[in-house]
N, C-alpha and C positions, 0 to 999 in steps of 0.2 A: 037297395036301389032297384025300381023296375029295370025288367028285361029290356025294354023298347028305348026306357030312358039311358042303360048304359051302352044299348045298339046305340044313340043318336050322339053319347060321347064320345063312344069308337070312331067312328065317323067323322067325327070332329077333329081326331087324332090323325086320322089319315089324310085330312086335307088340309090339313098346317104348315103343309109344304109351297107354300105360292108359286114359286118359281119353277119351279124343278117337282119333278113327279118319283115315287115309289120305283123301283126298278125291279122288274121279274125277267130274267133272264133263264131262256128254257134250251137243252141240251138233248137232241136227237137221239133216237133209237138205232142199231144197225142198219144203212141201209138209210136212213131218212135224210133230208135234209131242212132246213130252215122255215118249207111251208109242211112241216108235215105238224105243225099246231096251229094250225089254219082254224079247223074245228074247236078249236078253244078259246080263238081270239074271241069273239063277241061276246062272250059272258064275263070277260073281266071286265073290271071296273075300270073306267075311263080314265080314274085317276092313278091307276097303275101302268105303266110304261111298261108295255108288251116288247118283249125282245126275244127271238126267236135266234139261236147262233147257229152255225153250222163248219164242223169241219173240211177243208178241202176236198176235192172232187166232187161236188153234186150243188144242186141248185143256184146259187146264184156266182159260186165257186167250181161248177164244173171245169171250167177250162185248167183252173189247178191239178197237179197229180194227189188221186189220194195218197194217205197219211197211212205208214203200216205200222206204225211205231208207238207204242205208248204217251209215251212221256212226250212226243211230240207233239201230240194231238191233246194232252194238255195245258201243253206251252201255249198252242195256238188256241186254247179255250179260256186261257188266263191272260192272253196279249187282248185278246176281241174285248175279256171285261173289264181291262182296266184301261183302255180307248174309251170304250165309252159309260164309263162309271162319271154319275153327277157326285154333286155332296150329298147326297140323300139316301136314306136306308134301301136296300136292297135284300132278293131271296133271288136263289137256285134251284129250278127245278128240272130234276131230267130223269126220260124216261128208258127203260131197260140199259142200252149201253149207254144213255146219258147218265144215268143214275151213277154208275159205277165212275164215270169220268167225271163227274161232277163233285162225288165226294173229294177228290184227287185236286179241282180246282177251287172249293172252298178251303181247302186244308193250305194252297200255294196262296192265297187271298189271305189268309188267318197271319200268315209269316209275313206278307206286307201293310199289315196294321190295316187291313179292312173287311172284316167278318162281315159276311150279309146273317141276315136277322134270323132263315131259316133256308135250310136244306131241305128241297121237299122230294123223294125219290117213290120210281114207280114202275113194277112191272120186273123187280129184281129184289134177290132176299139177299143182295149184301156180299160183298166181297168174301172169297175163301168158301162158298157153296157150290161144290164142284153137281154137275148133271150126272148123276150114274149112268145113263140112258146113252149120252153120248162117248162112243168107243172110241172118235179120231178126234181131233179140233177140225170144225167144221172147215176152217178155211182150204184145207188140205183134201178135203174129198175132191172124190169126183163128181162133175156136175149133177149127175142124177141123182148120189147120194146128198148132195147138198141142197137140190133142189127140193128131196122128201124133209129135210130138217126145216128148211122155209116155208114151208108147208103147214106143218107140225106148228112151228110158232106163229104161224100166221101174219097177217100186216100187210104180207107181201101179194100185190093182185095176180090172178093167174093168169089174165094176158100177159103179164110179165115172165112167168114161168115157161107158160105156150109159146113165146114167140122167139124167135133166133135170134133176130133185131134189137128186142128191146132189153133180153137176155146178155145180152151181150155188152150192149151199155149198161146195164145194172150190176149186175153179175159180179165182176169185179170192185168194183163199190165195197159191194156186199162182203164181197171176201174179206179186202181190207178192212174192213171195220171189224170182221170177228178175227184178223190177223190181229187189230192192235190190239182186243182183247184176253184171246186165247195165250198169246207170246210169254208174256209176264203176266198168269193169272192173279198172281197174288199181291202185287205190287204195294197196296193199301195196308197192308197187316201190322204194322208200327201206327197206322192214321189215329189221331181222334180229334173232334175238330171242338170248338170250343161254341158251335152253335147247335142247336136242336134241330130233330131230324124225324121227320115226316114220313111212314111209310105205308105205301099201297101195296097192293095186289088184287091177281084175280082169283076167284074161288077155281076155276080150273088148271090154274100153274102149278106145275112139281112141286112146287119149293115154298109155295105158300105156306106152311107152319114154321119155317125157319126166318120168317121174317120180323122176327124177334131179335136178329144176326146184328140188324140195323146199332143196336144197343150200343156194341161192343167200338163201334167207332166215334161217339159223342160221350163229353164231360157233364153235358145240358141232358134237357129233359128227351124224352123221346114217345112218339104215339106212331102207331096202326092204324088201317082199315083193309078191311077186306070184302072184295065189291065182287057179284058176281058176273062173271065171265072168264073170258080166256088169257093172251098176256097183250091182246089189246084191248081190254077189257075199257079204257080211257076215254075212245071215240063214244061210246054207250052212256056215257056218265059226264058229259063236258059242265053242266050245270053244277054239278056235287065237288066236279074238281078246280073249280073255279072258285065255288064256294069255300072250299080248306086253303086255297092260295091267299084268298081275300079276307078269309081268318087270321092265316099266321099272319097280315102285313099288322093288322086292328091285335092282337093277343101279343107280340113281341112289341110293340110301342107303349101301350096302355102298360101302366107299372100294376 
């Protein structure tokens, strides 16, 4: 079969859903909240349902207190999917600490009989890869020490850093989300999820060749990429990563 022609079955496959649309549901990075895939919305496809979640304290959630706690902060990423889960296939994709909590929320999905089609993660090599580089868990520095590790991973603007103000409403954010992480690093080590699993990186992260790590938690297939830049290597490449979202929904339907 030509290329073009099973491009235009794919296609055909993807929009056999009349009603109800594909569901991508995407999972924040330390620090982010809900618009911070903003830059990724216009290249997916219209007939995928952009769903951007966010845990309490920030964006459209700020008045909530953040979350320091693991498992809570999964709970509340597995209450948001299954509010608004149609009948229709779905994927996960989330980036750095999304990635790690998202494997957490397809695994709590998989035990209530609703597996999304793909796990697509990014900007982290995987549960149980500890940073040699870093000597305290960030959340427990102090701010100027923390403020060089934000730095260091970038994402974060330096008006944000520079300013006392804006510091100060982010700041703790920030903290909490590498509390829920740092707490129980390993939390995932019994996981394997029973869906295929999608992993990025960027050529200038630490841990880039241990992203092979991905393996050890899925029964299903598993693929790579390794894209150059840093660990927000993502906003450089919205069209490429649009493009593997809008693959898995067309490669997990077509038998």
């Amino acid at each position: 079969m030509m290329k073009k022609q099973k491009e235009q079955i794919n296609k055909s496959r993807l929009l056999s859903f009349p009603q109800n649309k594909i569901q991508l549901f995407l999972l924040h990075f330390a620090g982010g909240s809900c618009y911070s895939f903003d830059f990724l919305r216009s290249y997916i496809n219209t007939d995928i349902d952009f769903i951007p979640l966010e845990i309490p304290g920030r964006g459209k959630r700020f008045k909530e207190s953040p979350l320091k706690n693991k498992k809570e902060a999964i709970q509340d990423y597995v209450n948001q999917v299954k509010s608004l889960r149609n009948d229709q296939p779905y994927l996960i994709y989330g980036h750095s600490m999304g990635a790690t909590l998202g494997l957490s929320v397809v695994n709590e999905m998989q035990k209530r009989g609703d597996l999304p089609l793909h796990l697509i993660v990014s900007g982290n090599p995987g549960p149980g890869i500890k940073e040699l580089e870093v000597k305290q868990q960030r959340y427990l520095m102090n701010d100027s020490d923390f403020k060089k590790e934000l730095r260091k991973l970038g994402g974060v603007p330096e008006e944000v850093l520079e300013s006392e103000e804006l510091y100060d409403f982010f700041g703790p954010i920030m903290r909490a989300d590498f509390e829920i992480l740092e707490k129980d690093d390993f939390s995932e080590e019994e996981i394997k999820i029973d869906a295929p699993i999608f992993a990025l990186m960027g050529s200038e992260e630490e841990k880039k060749g241990r992203i092979e790590n991905w393996k050890n938690f899925t029964s299903k297939s598993f693929s790579s990429q390794i894209f150059k830049g840093n660990h927000f290597f993502i906003h450089d490449y919205p069209k490429e990563l649009a493009q593997i979202i809008i693959d898995r929904c067309t490669v997990a339907i077509v038998p």
